[in-house]
MDTraj code that builds the backbone (N, CA, C; nanometers):
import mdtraj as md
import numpy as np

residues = "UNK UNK UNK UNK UNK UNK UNK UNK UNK UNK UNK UNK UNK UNK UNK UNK UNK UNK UNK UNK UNK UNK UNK UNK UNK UNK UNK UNK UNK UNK UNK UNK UNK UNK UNK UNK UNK UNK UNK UNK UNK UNK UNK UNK UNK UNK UNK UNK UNK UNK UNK UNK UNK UNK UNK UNK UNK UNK UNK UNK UNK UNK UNK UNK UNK UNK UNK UNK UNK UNK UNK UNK UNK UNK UNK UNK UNK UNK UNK UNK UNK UNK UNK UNK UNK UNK UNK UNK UNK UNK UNK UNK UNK UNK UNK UNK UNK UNK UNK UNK UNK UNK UNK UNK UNK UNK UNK UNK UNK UNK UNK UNK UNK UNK UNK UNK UNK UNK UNK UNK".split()
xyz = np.array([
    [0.0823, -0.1194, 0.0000],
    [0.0000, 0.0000, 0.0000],
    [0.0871, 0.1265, 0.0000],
    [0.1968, 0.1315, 0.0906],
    [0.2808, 0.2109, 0.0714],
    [0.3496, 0.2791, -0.0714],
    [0.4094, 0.1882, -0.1001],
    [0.4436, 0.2233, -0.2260],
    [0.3386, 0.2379, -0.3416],
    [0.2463, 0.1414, -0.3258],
    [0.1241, 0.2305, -0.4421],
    [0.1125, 0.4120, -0.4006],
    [0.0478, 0.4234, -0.2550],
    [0.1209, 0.5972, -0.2701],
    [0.2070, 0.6537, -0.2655],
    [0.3302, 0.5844, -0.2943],
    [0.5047, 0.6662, -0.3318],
    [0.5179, 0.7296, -0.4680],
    [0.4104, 0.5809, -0.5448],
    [0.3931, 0.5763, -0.6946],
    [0.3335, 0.6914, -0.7354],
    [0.2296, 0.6664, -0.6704],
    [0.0848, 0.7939, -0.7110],
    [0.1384, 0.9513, -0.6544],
    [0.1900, 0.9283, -0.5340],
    [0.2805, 1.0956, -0.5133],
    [0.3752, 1.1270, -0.6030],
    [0.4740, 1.0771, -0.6287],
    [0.5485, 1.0900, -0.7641],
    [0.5549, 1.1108, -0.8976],
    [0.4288, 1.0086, -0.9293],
    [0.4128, 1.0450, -1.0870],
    [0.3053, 1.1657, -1.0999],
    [0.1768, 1.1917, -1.0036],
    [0.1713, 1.2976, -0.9693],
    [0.2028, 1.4285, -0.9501],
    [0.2981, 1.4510, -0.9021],
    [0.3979, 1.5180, -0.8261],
    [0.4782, 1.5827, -0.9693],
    [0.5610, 1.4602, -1.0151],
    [0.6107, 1.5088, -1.1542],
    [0.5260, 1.5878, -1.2849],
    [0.3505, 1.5309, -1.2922],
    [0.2877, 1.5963, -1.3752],
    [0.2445, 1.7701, -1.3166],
    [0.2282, 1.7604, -1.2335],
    [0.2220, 1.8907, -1.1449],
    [0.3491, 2.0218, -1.1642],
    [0.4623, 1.9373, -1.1102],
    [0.5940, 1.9897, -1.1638],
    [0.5754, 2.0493, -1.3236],
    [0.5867, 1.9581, -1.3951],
    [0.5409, 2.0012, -1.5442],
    [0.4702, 2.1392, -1.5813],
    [0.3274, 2.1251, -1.4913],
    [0.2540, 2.2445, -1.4943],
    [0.3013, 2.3246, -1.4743],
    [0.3863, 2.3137, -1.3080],
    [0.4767, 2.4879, -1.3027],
    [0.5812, 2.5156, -1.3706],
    [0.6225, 2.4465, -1.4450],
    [0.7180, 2.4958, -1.5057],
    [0.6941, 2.5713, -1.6156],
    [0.5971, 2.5028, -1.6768],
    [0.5232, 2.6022, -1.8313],
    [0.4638, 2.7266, -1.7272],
    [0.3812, 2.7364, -1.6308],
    [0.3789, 2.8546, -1.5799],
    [0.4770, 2.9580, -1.6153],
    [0.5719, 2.8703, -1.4825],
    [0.7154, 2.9681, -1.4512],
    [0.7408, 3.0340, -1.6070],
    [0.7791, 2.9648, -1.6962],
    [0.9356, 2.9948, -1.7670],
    [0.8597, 3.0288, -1.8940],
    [0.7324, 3.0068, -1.9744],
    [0.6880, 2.9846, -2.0661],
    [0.5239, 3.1645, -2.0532],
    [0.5259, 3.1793, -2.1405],
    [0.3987, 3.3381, -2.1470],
    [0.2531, 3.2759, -2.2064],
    [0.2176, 3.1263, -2.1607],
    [0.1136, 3.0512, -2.2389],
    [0.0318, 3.0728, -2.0598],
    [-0.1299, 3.1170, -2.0783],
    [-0.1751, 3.1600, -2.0517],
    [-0.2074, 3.0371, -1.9312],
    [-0.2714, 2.9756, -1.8347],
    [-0.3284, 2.8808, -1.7777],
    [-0.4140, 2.8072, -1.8325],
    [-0.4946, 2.8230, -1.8865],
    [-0.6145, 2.7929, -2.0149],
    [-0.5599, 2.6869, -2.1218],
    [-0.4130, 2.7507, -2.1447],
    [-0.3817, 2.6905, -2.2758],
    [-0.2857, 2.5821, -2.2171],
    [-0.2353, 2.6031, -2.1138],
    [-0.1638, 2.4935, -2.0265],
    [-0.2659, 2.3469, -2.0098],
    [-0.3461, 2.4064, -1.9260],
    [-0.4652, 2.3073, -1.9257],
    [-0.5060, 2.2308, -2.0462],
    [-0.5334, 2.3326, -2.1336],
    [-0.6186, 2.2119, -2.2604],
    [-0.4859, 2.1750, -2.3248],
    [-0.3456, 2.2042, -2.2829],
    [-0.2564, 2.1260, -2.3778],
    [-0.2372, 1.9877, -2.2889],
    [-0.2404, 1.9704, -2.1469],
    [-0.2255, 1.8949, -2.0564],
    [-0.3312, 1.7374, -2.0796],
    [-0.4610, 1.7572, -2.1504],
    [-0.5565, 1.7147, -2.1711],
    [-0.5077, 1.6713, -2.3277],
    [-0.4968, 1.7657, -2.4065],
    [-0.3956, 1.6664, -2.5671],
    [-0.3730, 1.5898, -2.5327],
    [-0.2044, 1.6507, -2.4138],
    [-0.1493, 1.5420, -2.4068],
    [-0.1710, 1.3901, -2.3504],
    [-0.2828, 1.4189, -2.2918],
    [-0.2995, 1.2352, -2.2068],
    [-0.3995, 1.2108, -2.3537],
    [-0.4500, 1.2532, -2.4180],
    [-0.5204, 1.2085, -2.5403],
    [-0.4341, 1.1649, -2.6804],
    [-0.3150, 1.2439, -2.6743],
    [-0.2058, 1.1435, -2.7929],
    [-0.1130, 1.0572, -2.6990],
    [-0.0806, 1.0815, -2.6081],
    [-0.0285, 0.9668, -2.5215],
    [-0.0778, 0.8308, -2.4864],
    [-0.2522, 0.8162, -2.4729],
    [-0.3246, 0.7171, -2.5122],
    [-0.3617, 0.6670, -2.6037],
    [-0.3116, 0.7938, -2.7176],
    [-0.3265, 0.7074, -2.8422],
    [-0.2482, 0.6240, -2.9037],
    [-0.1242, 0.6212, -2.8293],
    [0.0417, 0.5921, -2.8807],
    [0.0368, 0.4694, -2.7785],
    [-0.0743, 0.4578, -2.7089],
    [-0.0506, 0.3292, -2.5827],
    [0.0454, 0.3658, -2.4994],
    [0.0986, 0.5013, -2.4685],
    [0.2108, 0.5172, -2.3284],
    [0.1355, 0.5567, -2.2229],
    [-0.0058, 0.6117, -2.2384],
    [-0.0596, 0.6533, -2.0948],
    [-0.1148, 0.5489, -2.0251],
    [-0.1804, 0.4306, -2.0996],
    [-0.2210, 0.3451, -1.9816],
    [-0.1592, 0.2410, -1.9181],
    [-0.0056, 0.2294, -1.9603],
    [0.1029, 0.1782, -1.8740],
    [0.1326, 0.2741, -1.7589],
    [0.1012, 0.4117, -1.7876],
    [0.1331, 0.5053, -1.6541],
    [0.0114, 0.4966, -1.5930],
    [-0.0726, 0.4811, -1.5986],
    [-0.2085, 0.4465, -1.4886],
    [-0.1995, 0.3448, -1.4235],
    [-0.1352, 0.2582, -1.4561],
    [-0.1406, 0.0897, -1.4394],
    [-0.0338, 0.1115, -1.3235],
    [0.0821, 0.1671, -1.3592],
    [0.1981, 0.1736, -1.2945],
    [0.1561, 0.2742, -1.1448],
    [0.1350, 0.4071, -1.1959],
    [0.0759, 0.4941, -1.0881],
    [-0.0474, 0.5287, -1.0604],
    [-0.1320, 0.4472, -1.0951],
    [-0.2908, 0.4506, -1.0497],
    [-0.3283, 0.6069, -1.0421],
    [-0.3758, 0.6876, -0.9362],
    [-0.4078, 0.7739, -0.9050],
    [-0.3644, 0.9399, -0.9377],
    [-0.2306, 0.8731, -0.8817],
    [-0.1219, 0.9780, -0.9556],
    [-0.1339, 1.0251, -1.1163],
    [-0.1817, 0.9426, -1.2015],
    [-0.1481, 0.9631, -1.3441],
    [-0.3086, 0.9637, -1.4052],
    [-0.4119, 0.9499, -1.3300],
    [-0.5308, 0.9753, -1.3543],
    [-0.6149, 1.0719, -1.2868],
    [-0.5724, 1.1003, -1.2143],
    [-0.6446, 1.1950, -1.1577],
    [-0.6136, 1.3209, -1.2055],
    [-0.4794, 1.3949, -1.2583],
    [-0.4409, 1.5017, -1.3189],
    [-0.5368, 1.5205, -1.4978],
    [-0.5592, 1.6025, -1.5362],
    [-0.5687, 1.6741, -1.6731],
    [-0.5109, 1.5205, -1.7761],
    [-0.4422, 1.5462, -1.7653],
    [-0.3801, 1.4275, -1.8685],
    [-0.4719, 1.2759, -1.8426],
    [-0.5211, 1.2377, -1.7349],
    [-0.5942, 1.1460, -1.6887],
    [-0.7179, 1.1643, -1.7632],
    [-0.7319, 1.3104, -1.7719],
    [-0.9024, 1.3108, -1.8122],
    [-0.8751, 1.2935, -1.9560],
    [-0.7818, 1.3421, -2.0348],
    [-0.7754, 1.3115, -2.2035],
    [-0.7274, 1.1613, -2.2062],
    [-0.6792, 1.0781, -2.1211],
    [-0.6718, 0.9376, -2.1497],
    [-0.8583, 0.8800, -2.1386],
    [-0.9163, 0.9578, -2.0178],
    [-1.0224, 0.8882, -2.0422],
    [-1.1079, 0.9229, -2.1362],
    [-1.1036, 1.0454, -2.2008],
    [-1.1437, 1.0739, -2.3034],
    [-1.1356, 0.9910, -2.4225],
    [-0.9802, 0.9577, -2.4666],
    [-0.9173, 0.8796, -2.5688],
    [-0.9793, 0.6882, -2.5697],
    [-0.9723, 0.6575, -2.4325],
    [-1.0347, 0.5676, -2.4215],
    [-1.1805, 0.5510, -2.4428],
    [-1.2447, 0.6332, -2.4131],
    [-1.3895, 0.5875, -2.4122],
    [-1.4334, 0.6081, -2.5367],
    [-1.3734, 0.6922, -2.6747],
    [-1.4011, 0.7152, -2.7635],
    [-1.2886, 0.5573, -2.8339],
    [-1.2392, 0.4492, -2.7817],
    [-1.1576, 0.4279, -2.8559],
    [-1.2675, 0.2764, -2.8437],
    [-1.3165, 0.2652, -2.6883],
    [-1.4586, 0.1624, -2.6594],
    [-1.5916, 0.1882, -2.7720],
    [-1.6172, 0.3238, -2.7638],
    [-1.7123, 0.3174, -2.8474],
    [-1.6865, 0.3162, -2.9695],
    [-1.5801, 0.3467, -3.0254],
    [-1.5271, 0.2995, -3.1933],
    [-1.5632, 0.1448, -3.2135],
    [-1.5158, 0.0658, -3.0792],
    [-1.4658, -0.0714, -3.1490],
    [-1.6306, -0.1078, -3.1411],
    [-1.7090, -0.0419, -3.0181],
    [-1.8828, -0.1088, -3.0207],
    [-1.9460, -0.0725, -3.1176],
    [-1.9644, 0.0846, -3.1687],
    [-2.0821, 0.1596, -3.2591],
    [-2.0191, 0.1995, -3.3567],
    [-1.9184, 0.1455, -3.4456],
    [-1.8343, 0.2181, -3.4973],
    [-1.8030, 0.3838, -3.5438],
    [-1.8222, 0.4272, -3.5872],
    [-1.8169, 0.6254, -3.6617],
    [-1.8394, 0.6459, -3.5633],
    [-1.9892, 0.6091, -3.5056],
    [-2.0695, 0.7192, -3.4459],
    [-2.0079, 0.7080, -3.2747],
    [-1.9381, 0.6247, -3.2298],
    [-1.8943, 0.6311, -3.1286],
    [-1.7490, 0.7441, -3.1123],
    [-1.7202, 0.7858, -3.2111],
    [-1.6321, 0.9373, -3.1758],
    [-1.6500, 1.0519, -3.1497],
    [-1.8511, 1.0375, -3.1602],
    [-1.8554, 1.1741, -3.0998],
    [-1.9654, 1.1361, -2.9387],
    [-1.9748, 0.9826, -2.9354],
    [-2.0694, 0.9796, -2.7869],
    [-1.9513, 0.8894, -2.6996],
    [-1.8154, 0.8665, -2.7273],
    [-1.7584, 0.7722, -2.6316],
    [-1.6760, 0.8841, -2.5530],
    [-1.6236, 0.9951, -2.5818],
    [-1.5973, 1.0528, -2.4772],
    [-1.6803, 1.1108, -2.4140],
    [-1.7619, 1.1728, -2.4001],
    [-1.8775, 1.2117, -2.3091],
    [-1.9536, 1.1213, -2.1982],
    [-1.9387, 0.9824, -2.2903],
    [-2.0102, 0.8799, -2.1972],
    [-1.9328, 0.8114, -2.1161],
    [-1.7921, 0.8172, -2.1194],
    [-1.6768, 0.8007, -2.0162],
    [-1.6612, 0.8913, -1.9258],
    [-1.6545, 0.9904, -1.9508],
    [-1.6422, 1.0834, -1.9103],
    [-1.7823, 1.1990, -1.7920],
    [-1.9069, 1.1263, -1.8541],
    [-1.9733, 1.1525, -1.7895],
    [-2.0218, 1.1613, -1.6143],
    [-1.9685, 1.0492, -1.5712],
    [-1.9626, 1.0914, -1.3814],
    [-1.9169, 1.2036, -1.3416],
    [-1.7739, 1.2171, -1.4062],
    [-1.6605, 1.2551, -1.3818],
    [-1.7311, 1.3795, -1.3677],
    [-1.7859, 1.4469, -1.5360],
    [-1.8545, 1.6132, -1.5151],
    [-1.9254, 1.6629, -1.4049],
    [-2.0356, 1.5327, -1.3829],
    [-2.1369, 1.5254, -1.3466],
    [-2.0803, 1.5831, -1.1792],
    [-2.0155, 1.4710, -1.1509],
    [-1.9608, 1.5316, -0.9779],
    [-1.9221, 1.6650, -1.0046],
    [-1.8253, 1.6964, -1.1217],
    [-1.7886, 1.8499, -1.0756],
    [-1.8994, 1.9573, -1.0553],
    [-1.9618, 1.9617, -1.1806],
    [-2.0700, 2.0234, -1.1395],
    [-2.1632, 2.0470, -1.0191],
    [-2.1710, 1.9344, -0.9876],
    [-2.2672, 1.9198, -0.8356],
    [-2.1979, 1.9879, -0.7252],
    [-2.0289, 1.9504, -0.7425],
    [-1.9843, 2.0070, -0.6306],
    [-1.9421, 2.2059, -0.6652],
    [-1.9600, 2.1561, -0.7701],
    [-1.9625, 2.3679, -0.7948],
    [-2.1170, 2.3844, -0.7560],
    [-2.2296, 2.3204, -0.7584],
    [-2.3254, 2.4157, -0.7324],
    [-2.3594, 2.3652, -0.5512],
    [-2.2988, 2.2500, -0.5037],
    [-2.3055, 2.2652, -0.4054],
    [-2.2082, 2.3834, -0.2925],
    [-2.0972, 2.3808, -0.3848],
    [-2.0332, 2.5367, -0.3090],
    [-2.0696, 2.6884, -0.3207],
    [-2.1444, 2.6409, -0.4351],
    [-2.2119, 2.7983, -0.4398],
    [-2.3439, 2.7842, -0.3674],
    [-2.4281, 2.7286, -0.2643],
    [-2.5100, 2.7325, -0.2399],
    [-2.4556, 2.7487, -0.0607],
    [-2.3485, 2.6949, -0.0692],
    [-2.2748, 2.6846, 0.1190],
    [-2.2117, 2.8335, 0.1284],
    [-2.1272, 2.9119, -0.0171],
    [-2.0646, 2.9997, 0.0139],
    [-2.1132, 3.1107, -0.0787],
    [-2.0665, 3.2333, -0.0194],
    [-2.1627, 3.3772, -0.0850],
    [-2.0099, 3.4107, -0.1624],
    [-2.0478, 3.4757, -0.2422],
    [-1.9198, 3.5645, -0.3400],
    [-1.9034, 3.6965, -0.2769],
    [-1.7837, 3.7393, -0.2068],
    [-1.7341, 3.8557, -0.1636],
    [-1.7257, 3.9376, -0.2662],
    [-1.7719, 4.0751, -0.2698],
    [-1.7300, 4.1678, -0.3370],
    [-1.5778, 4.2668, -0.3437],
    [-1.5010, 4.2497, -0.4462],
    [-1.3770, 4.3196, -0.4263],
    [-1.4034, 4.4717, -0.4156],
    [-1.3811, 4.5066, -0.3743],
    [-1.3344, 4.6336, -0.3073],
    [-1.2454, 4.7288, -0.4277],
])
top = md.Topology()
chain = top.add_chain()
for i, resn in enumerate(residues, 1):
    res = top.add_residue(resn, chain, resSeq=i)
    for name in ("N", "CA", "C"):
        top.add_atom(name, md.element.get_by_symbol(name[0]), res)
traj = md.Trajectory(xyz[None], top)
């Protein structure tokens, strides 16, 4: 158990790293960091290198941006092989669907616990 979270802090840890560094050193906006972060786990799953890093670091390597374009890549790659065509435009959404679904809930459950301060 240990080392499954050494794994997952690390490879984690390193995709995170990544992020600040295009911050730090690079004039690409947060936005564009993000949706490049999401490419990338989407040609990385397409090349078969991201789901040896899930396998390897579970949590760590799925739970970041890049996690969500592997599951993207995947669920469009399930519904290719089931519905053929037409599964490239309903297999990522339908993988992907919990996933939104919680965020959302938990954005409108924080906006219902917390008020928006006005800046000054």
């Amino acid at each position: 158990m240990v080392t499954e979270l050494l794994k997952a802090f690390l490879i984690g840890g390193i995709i995170c790293a990544v992020g600040q560094l295009f911050i730090d050193f690079t004039k690409l906006t947060p936005a564009r960091i993000l949706t490049g972060f999401v490419v990338a786990g989407v040609v990385l799953s397409a090349v078969g290198l991201y789901k040896p890093l899930v396998e390897f670091a579970g949590a760590g390597a799925s739970v970041p941006l890049t996690g969500f374009g592997h599951l993207l890549a995947e669920g469009v790659r399930k519904a290719v092989d089931r519905d053929g065509f037409v599964g490239v435009f309903s297999g990522g959404i339908t993988a992907s669907s919990a996933g939104i679904t919680a965020a959302l809930l938990a954005g409108l459950g924080a906006s219902l616990l917390f008020r928006q301060k006005d800046k000054v």
